[in-house]
N, CA, C and O atoms as CSV, one atom per row, in Angstrom:
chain,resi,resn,atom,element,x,y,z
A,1,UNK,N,N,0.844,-1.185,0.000
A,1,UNK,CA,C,0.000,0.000,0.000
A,1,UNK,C,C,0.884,1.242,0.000
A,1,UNK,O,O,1.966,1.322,0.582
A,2,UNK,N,N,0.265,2.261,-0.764
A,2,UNK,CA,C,1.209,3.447,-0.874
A,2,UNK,C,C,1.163,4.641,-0.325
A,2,UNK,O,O,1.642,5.698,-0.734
A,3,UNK,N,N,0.256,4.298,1.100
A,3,UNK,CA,C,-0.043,5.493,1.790
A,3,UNK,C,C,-1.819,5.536,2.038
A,3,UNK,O,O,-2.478,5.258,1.037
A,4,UNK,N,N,-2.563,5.858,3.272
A,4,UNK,CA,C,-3.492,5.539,3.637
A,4,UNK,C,C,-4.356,6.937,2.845
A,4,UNK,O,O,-3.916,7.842,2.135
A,5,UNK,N,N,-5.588,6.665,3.276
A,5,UNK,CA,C,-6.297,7.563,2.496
A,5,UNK,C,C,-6.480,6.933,0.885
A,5,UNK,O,O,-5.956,7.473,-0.089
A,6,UNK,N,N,-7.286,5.750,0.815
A,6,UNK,CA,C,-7.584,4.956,-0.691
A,6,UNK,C,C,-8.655,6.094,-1.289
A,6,UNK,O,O,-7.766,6.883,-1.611
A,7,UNK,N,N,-9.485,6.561,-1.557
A,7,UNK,CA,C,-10.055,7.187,-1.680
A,7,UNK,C,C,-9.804,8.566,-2.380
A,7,UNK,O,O,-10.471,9.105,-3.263
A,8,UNK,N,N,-8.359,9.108,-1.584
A,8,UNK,CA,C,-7.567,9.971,-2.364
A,8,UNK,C,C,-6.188,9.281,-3.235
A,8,UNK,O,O,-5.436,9.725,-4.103
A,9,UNK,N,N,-6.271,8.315,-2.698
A,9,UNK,CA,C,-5.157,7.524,-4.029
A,9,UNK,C,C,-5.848,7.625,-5.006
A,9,UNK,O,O,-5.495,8.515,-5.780
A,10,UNK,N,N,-6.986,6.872,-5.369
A,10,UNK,CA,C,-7.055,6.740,-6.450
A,10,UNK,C,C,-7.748,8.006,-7.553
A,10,UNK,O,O,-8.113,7.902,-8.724
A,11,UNK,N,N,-7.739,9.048,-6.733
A,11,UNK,CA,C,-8.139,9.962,-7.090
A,11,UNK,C,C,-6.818,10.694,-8.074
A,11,UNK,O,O,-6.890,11.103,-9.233
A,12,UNK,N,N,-5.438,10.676,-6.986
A,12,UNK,CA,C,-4.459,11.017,-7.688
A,12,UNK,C,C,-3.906,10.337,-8.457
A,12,UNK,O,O,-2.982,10.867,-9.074
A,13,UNK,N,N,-4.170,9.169,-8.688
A,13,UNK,CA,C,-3.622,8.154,-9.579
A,13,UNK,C,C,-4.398,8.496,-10.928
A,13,UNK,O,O,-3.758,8.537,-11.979
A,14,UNK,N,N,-6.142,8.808,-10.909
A,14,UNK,CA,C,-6.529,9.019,-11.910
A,14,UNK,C,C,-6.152,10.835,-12.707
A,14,UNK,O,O,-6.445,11.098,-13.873
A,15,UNK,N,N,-5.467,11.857,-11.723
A,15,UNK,CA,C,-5.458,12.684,-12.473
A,15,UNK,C,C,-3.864,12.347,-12.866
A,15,UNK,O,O,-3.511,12.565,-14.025
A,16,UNK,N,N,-2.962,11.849,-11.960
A,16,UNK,CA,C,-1.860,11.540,-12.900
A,16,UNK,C,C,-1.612,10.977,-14.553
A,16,UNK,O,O,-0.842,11.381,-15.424
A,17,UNK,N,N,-2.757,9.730,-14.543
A,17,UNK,CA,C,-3.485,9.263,-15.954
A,17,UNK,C,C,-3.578,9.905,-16.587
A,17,UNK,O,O,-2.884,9.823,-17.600
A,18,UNK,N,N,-4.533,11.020,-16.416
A,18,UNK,CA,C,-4.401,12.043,-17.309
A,18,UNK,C,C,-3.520,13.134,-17.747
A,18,UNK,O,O,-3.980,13.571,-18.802
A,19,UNK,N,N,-2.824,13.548,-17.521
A,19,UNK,CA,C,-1.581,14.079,-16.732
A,19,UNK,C,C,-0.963,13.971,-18.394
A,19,UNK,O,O,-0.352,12.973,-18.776
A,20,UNK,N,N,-1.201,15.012,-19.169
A,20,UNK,CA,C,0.362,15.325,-20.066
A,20,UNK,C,C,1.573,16.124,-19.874
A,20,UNK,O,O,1.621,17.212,-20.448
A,21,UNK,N,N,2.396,15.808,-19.270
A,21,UNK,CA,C,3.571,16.624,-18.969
A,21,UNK,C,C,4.811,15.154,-19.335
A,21,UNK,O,O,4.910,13.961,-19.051
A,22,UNK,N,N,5.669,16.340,-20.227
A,22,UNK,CA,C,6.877,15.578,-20.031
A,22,UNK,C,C,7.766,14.674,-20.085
A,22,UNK,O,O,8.399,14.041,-20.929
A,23,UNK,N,N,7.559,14.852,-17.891
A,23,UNK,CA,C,8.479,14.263,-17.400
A,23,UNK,C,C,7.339,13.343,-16.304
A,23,UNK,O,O,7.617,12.946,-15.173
A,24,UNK,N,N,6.494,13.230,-16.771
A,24,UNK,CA,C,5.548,12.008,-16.338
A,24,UNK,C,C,5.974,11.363,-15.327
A,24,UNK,O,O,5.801,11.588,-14.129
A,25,UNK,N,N,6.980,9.919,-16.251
A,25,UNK,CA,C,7.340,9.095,-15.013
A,25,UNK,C,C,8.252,9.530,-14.252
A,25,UNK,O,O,8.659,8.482,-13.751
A,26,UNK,N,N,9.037,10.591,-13.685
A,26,UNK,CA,C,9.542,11.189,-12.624
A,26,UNK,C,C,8.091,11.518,-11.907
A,26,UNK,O,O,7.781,10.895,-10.891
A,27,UNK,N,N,7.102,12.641,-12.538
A,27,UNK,CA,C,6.045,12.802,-11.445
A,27,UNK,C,C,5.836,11.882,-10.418
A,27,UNK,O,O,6.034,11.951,-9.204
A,28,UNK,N,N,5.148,10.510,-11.558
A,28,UNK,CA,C,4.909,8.898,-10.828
A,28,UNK,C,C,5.995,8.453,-9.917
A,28,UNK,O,O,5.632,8.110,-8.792
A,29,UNK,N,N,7.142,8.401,-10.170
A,29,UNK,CA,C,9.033,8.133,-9.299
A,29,UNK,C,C,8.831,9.018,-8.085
A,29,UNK,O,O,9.241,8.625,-6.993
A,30,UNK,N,N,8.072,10.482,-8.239
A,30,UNK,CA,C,8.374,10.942,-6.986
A,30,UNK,C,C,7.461,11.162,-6.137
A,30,UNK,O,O,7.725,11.601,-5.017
A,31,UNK,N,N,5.782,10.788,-6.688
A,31,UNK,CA,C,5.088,10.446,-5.869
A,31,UNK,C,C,5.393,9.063,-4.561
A,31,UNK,O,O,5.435,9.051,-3.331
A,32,UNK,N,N,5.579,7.877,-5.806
A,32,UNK,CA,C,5.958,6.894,-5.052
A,32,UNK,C,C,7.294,6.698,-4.093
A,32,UNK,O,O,7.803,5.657,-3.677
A,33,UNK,N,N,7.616,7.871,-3.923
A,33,UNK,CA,C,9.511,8.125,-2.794
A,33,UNK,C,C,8.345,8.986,-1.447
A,33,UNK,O,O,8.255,8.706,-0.252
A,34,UNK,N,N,7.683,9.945,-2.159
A,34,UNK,CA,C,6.855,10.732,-1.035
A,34,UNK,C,C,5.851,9.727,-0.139
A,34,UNK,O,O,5.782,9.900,1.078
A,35,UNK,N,N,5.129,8.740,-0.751
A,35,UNK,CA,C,4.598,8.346,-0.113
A,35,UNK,C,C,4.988,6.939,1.017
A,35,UNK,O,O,4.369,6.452,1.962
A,36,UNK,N,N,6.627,6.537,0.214
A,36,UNK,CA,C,6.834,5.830,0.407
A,36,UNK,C,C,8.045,5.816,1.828
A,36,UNK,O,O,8.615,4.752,2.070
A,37,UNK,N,N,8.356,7.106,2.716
A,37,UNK,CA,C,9.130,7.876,3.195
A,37,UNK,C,C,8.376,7.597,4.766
A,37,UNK,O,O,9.000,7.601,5.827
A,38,UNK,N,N,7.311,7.426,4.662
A,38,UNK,CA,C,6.815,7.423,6.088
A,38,UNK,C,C,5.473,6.538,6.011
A,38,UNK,O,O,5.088,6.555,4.842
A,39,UNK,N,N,4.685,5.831,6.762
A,39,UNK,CA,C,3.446,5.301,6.506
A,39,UNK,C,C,2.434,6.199,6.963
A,39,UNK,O,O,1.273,5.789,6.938
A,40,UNK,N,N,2.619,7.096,7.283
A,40,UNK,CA,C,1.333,8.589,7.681
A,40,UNK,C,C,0.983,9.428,6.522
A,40,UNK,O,O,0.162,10.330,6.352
A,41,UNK,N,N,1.992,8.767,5.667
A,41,UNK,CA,C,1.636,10.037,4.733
A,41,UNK,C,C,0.967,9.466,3.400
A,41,UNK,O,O,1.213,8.492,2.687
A,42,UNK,N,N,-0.249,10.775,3.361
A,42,UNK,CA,C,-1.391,9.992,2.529
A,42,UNK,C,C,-1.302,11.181,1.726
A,42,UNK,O,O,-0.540,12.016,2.215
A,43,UNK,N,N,-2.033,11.628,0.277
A,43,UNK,CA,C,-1.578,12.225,-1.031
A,43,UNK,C,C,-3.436,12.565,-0.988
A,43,UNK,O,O,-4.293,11.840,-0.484
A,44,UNK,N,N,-3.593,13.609,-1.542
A,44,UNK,CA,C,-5.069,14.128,-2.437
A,44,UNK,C,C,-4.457,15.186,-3.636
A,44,UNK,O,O,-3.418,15.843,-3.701
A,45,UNK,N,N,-5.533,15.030,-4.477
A,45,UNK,CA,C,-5.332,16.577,-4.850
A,45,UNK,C,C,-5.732,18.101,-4.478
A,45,UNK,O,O,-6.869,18.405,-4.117
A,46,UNK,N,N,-4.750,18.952,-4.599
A,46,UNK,CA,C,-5.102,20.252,-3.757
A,46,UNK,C,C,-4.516,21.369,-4.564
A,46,UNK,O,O,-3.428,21.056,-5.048
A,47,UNK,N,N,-4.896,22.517,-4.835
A,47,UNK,CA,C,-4.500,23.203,-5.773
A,47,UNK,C,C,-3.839,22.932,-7.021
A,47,UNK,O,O,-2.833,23.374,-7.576
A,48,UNK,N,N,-4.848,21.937,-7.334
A,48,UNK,CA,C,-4.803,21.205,-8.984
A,48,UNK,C,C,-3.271,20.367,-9.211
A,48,UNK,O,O,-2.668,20.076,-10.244
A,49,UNK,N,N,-2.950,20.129,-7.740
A,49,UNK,CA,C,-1.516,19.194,-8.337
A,49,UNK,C,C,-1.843,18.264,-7.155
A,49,UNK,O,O,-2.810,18.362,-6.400
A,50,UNK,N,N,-0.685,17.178,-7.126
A,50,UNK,CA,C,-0.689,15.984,-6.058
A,50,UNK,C,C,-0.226,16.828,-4.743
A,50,UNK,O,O,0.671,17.665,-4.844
A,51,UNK,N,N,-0.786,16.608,-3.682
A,51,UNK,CA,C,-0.462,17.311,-2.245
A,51,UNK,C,C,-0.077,16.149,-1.520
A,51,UNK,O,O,-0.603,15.108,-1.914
A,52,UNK,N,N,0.720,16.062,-0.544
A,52,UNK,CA,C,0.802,14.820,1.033
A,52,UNK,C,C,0.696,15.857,1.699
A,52,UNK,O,O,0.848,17.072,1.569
A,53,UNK,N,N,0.167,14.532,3.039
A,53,UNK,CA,C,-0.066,15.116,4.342
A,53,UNK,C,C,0.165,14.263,5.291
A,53,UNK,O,O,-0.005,13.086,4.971
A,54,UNK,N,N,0.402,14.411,6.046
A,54,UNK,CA,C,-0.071,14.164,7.417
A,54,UNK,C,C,-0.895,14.381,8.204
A,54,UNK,O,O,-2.000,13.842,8.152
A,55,UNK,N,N,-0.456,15.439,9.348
A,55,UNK,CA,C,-1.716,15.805,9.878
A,55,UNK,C,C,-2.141,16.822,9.014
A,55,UNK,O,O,-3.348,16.867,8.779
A,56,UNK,N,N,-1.248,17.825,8.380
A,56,UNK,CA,C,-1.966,18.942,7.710
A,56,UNK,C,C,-0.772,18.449,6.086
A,56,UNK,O,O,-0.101,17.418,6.036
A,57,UNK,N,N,-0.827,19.344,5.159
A,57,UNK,CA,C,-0.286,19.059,3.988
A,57,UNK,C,C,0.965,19.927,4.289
A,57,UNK,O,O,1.117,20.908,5.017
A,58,UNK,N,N,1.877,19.178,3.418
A,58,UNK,CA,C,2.969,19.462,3.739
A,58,UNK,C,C,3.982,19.741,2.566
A,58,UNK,O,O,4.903,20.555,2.509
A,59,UNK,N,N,3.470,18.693,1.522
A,59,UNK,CA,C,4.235,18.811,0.227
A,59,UNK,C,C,3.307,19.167,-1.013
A,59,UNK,O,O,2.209,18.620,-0.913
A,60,UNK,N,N,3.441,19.834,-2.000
A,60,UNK,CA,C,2.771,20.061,-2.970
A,60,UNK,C,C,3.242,19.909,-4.528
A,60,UNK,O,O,3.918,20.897,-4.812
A,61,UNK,N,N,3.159,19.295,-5.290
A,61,UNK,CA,C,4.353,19.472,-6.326
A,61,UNK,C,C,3.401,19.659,-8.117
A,61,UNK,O,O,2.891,18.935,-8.972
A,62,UNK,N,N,3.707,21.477,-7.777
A,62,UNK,CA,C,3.094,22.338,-9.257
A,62,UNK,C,C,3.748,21.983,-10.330
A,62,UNK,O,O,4.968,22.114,-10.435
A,63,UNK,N,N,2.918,21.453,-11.319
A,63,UNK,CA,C,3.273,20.912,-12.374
A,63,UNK,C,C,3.029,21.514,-13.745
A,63,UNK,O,O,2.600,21.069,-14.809
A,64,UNK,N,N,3.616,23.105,-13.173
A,64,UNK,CA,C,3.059,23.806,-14.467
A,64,UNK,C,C,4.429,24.135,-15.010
A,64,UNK,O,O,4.528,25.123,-15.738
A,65,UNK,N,N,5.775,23.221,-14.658
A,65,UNK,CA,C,7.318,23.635,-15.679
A,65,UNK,C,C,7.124,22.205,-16.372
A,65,UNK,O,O,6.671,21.177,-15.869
A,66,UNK,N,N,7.554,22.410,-17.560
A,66,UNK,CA,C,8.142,21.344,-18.045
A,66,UNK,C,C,9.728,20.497,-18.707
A,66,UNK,O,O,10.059,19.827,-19.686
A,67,UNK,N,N,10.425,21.127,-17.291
A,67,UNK,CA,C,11.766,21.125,-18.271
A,67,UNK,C,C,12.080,20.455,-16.584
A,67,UNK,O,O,13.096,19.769,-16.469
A,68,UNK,N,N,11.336,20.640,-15.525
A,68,UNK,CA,C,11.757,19.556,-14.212
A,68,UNK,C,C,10.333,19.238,-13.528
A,68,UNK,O,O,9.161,19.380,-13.877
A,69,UNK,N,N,10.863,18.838,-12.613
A,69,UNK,CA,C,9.649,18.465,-11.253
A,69,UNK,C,C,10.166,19.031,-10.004
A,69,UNK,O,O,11.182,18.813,-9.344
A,70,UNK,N,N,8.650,20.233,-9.807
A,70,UNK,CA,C,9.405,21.268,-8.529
A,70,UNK,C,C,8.389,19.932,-7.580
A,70,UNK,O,O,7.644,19.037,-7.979
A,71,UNK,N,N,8.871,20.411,-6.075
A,71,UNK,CA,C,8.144,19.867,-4.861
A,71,UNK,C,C,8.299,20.867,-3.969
A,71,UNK,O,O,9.462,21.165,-3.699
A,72,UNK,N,N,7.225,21.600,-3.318
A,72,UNK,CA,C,7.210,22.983,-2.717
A,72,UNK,C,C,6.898,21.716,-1.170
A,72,UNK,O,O,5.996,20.880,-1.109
A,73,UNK,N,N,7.636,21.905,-0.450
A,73,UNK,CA,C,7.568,21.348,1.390
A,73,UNK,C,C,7.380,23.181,1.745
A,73,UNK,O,O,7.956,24.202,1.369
A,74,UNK,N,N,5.936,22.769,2.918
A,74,UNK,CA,C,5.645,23.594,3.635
A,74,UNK,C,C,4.915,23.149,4.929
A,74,UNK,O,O,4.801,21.963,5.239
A,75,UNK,N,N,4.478,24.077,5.590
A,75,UNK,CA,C,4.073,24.390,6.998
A,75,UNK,C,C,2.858,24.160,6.881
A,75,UNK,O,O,2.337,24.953,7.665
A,76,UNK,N,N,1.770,23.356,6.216
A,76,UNK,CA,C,0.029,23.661,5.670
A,76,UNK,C,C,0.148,25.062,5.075
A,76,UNK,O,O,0.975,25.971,5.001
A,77,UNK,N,N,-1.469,24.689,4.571
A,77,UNK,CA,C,-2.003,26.002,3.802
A,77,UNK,C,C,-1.974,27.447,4.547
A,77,UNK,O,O,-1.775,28.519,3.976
A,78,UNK,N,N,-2.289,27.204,6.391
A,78,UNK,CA,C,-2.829,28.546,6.600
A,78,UNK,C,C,-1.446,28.721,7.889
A,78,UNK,O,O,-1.671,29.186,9.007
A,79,UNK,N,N,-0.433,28.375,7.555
A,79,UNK,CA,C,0.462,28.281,9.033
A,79,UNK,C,C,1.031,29.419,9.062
A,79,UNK,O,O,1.418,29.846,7.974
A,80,UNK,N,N,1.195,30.010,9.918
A,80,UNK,CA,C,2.307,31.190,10.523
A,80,UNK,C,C,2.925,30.693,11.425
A,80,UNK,O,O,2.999,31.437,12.403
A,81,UNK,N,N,3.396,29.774,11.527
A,81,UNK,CA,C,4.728,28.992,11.867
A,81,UNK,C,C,6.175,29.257,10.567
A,81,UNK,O,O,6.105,29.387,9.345
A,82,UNK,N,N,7.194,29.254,11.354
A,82,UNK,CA,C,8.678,29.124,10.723
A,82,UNK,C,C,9.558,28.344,11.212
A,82,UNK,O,O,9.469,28.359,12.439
A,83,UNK,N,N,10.476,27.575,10.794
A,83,UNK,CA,C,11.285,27.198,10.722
A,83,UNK,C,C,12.735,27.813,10.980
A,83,UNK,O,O,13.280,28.457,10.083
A,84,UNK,N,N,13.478,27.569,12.462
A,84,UNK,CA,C,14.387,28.220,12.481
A,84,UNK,C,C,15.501,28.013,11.404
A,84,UNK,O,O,15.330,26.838,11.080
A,85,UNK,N,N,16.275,28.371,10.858
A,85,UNK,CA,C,17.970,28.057,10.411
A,85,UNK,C,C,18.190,26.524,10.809
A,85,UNK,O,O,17.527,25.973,11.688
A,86,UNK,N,N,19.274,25.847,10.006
A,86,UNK,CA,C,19.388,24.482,11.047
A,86,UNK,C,C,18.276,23.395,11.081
A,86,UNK,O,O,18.872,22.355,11.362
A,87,UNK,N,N,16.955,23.128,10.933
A,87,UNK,CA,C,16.175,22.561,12.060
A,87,UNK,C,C,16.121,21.252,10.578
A,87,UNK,O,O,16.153,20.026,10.674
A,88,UNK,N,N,16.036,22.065,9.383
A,88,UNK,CA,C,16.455,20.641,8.847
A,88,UNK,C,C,17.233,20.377,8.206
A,88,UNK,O,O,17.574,21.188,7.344
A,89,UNK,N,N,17.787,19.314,8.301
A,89,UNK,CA,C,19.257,19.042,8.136
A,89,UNK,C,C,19.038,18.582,6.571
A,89,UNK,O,O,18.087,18.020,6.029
A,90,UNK,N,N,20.489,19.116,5.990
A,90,UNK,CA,C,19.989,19.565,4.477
A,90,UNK,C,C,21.637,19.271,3.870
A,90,UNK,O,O,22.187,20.185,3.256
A,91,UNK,N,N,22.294,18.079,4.066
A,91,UNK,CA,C,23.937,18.221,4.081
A,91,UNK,C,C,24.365,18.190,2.436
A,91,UNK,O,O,25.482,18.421,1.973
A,92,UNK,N,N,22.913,17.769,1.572
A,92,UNK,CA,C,23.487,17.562,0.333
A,92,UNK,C,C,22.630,18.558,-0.176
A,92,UNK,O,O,22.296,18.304,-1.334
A,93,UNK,N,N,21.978,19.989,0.443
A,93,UNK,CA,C,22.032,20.765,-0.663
A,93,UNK,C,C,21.348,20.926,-1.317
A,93,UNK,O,O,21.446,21.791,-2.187
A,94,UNK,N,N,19.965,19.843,-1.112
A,94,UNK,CA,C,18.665,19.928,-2.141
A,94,UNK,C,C,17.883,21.081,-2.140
A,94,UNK,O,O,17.662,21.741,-3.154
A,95,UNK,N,N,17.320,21.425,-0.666
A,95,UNK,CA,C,16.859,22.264,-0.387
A,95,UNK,C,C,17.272,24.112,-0.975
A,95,UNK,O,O,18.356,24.694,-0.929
A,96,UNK,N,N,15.501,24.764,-1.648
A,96,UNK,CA,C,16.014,25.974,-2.039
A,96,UNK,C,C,14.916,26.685,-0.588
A,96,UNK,O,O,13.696,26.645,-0.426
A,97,UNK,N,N,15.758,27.142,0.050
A,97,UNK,CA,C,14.502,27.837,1.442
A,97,UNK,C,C,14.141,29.617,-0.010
A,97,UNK,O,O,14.799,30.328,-0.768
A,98,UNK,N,N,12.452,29.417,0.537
A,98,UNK,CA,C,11.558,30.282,-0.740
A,98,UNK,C,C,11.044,31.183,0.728
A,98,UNK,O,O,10.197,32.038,0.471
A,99,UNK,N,N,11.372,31.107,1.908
A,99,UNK,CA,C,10.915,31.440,2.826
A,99,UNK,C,C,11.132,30.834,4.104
A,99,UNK,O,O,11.776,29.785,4.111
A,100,UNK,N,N,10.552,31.481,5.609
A,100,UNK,CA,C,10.910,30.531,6.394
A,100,UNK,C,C,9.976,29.580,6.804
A,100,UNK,O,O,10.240,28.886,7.785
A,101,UNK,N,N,8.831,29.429,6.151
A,101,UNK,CA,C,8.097,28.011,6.271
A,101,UNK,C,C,8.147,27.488,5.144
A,101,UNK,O,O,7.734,26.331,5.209
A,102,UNK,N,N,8.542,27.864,3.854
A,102,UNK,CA,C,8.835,26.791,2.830
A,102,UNK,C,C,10.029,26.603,1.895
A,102,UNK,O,O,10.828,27.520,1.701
A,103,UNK,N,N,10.138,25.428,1.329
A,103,UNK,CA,C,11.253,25.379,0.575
A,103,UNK,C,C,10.872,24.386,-0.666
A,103,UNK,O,O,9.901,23.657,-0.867
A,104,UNK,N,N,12.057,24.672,-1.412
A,104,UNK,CA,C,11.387,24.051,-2.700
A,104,UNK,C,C,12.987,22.747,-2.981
A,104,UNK,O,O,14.100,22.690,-2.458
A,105,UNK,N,N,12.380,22.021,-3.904
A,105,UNK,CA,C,13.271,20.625,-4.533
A,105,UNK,C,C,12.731,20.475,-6.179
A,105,UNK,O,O,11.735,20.050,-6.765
A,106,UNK,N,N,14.124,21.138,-6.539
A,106,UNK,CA,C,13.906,20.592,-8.216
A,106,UNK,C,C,14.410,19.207,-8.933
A,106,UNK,O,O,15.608,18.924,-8.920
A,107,UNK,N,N,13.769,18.644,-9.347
A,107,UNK,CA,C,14.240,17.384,-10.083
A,107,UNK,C,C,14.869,17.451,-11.542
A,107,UNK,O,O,13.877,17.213,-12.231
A,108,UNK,N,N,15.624,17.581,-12.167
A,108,UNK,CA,C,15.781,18.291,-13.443
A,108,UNK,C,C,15.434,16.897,-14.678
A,108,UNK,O,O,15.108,17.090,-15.849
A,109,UNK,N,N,15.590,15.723,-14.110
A,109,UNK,CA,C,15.198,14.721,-14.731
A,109,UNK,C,C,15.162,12.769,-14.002
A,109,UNK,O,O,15.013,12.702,-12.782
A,110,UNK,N,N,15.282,11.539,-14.697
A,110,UNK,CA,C,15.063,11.113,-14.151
A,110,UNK,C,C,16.452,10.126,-13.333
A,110,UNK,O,O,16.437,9.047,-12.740
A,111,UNK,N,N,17.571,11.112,-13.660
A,111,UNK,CA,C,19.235,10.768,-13.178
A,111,UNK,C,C,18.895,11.778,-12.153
A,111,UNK,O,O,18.968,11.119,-11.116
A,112,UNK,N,N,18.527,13.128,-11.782
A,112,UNK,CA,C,18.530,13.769,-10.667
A,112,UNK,C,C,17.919,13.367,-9.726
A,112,UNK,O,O,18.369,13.501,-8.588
A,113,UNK,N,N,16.495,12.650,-10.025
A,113,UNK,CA,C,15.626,11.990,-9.033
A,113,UNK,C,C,16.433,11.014,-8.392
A,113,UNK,O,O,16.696,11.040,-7.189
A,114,UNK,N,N,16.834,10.135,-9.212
A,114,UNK,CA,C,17.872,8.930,-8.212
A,114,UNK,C,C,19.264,9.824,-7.366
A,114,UNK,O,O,19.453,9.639,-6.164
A,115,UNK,N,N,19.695,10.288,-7.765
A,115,UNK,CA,C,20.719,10.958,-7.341
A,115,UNK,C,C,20.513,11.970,-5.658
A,115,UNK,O,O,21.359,12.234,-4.804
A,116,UNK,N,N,18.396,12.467,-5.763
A,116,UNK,CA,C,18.365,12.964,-4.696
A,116,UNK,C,C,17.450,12.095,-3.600
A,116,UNK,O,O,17.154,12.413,-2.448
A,117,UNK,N,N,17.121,10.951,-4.311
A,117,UNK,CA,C,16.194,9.936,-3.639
A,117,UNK,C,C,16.199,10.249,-1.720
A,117,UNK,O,O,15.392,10.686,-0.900
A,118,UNK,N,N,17.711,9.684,-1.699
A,118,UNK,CA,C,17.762,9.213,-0.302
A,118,UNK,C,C,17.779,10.447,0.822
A,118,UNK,O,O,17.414,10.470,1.997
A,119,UNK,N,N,18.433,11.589,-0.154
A,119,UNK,CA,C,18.719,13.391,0.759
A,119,UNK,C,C,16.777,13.686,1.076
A,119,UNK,O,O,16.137,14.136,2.026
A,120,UNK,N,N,16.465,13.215,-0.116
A,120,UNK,CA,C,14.787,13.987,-0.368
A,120,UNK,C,C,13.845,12.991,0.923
A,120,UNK,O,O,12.956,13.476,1.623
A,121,UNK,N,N,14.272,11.676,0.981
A,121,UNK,CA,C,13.492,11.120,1.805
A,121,UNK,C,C,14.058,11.312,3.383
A,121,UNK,O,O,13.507,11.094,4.461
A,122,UNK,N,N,14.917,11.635,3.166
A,122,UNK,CA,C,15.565,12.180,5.058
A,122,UNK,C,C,14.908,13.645,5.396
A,122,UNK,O,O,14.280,13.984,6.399
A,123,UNK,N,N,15.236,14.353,4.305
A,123,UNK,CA,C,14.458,15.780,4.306
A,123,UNK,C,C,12.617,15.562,4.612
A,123,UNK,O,O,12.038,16.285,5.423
A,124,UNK,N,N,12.234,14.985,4.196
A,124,UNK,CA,C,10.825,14.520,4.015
A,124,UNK,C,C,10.207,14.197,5.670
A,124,UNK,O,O,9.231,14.772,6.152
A,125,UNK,N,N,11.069,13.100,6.396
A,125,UNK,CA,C,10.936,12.767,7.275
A,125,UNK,C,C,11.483,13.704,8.580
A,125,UNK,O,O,11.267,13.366,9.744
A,126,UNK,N,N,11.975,14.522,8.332
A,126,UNK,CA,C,12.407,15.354,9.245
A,126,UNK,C,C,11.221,16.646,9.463
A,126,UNK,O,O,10.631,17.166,10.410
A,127,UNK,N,N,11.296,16.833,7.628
A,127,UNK,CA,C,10.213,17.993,7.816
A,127,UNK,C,C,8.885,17.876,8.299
A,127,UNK,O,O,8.361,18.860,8.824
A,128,UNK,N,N,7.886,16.136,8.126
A,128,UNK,CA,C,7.041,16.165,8.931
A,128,UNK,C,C,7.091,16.018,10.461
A,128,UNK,O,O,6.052,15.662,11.017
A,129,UNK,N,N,8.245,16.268,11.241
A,129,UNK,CA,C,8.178,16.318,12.290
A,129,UNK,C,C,7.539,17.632,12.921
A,129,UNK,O,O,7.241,17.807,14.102
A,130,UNK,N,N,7.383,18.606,11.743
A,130,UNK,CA,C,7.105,20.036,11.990
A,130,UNK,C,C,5.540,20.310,11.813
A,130,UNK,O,O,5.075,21.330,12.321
A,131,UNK,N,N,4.862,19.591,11.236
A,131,UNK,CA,C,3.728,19.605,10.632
A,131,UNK,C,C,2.853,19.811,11.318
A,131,UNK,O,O,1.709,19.852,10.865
């Protein structure tokens, strides 16, 4: 299973289906690393792209470039919470901080995805500690 919440799987599975972009199977590659990073974390769609969550949403990934695959990690929709300096540990560099509750991860293709697999799923798991 690829994360609880069936109901919104297959919801995102069917707009992925439809889904012309690209770099497709990276989308599919990095859904299945997001969901696959923690067992709490369940996927809907939310501002017309694939979202995870936990308790609140956390990752969002806008699929309106077509030359990579961004993944915007944040604080939920309505947080005024920040993130000090430091809090997540970031040693290889993926991380672009867009602010102090969010940051972004570009994939440029499907050699960058493997290359940031294991940084992206430590980052992932750290950052829902904040959620």
């Amino acid at each position: 299973m690829l994360g609880k919440g069936a109901g919104s799987l297959l919801t995102v599975q069917a707009f992925i289906a439809a889904l012309d972009h690209p770099l497709k199977q990276e989308i599919v590659a990095l859904r299945h690393i997001l969901l696959g990073a923690d067992p709490g974390i369940s996927e809907e769609n939310k501002w017309n792209a694939p979202s995870f969550r936990t308790s609140e949403h956390f990752a969002t990934m806008p699929l309106r470039a077509k030359d990579s695959v961004q993944l915007i990690l944040h604080l939920g929709a309505r947080s005024k919470r920040a993130l000090p300096p430091g809090w997540i540990p970031d040693p290889h560099g993926i991380l672009k901080w867009l602010g102090p509750d969010r940051a972004s991860v570009r994939f440029a293709g499907r050699e960058d995805l493997v290359v940031k697999r294991e940084p992206l799923v430590a980052v992932v798991r750290e950052w829902i500690k904040h959620v």
